[in-house]
C-alpha positions, 0 to 999 in steps of 0.5 A: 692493683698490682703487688707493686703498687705502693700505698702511694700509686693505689692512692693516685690511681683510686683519685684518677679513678674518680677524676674519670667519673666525675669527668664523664657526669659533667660532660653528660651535664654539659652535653645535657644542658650546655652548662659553660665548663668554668661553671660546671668545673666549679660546681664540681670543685665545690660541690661534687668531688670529695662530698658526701650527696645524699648519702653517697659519699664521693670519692678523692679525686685527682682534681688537676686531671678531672680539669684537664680531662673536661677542658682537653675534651671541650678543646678537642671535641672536633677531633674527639668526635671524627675518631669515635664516628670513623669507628662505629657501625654503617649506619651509627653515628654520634647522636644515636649514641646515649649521651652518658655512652658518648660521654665515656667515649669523648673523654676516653678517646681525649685520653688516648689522643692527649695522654701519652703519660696514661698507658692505653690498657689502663685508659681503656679499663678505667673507661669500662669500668666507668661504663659499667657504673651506667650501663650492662656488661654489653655497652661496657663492652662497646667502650673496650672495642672502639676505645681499643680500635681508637687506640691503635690509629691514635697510640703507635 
């Protein structure tokens, strides 16, 4: 946070932050179970944003944006999955990729592509920071390099 961000911004940015997570736990549940979206955004409008789960209280989160991040990278998945697989290592593709791993970078890449209002440096930070609750500082780094490399075919 930045020294001129207002009690305000902090705020909003914090409920982004969690908008993110849980956008990302409920593709990972989608991708798991292919559980319907409406069904799944209304489990976690009742169940999971702002509650308290055993113990672990969950943050605040901008519920407008964790919808439109679920929902565009539904919508979009096609286009979403082309970019990320054009980007990865000979040899790679989607399916080899950990389904939380493609989680994170479905809904990062759904951001660049569908988010002009979100600046990239902060899209890509919120997505690392998002791999780090799952993964080591390895994997966190794959999510910075080819949201990165996304990042310059998709923003001019």
């Amino acid at each position: 946070m930045s020294s001129h961000a207002t009690p305000r911004t902090a705020a909003r940015s914090k409920a982004r932050a969690a908008a993110r997570l849980a956008a990302v736990q409920a593709l990972y549940q989608h991708d798991m179970e292919a559980t319907p979206i409406a069904q799944l955004l209304n489990e976690f409008h009742n169940h999971r944003l702002g509650a308290t789960i055993e113990d672990a209280e969950y943050a605040e989160a901008e519920v407008d944006f964790f919808d439109d991040v679920v929902k565009g990278t539904e919508a979009r998945l096609g286009e979403i999955d082309t970019a990320i697989a054009g980007k990865l290592a000979k040899g790679w593709n989607l399916a080899r990729l950990d389904k939380a791993m493609r989680a994170i970078l479905r809904a990062g890449t759904y951001e660049l592509l569908a988010r002009a209002d979100v600046p990239v440096g902060t899209v890509i930070t919120e997505y690392v920071d998002v791999a780090h609750a799952f993964f080591d500082k390895r994997e966190a780094g794959f999510v910075n390099g080819l949201l990165d490399a996304i990042a310059k075919d998709v923003r001019v």
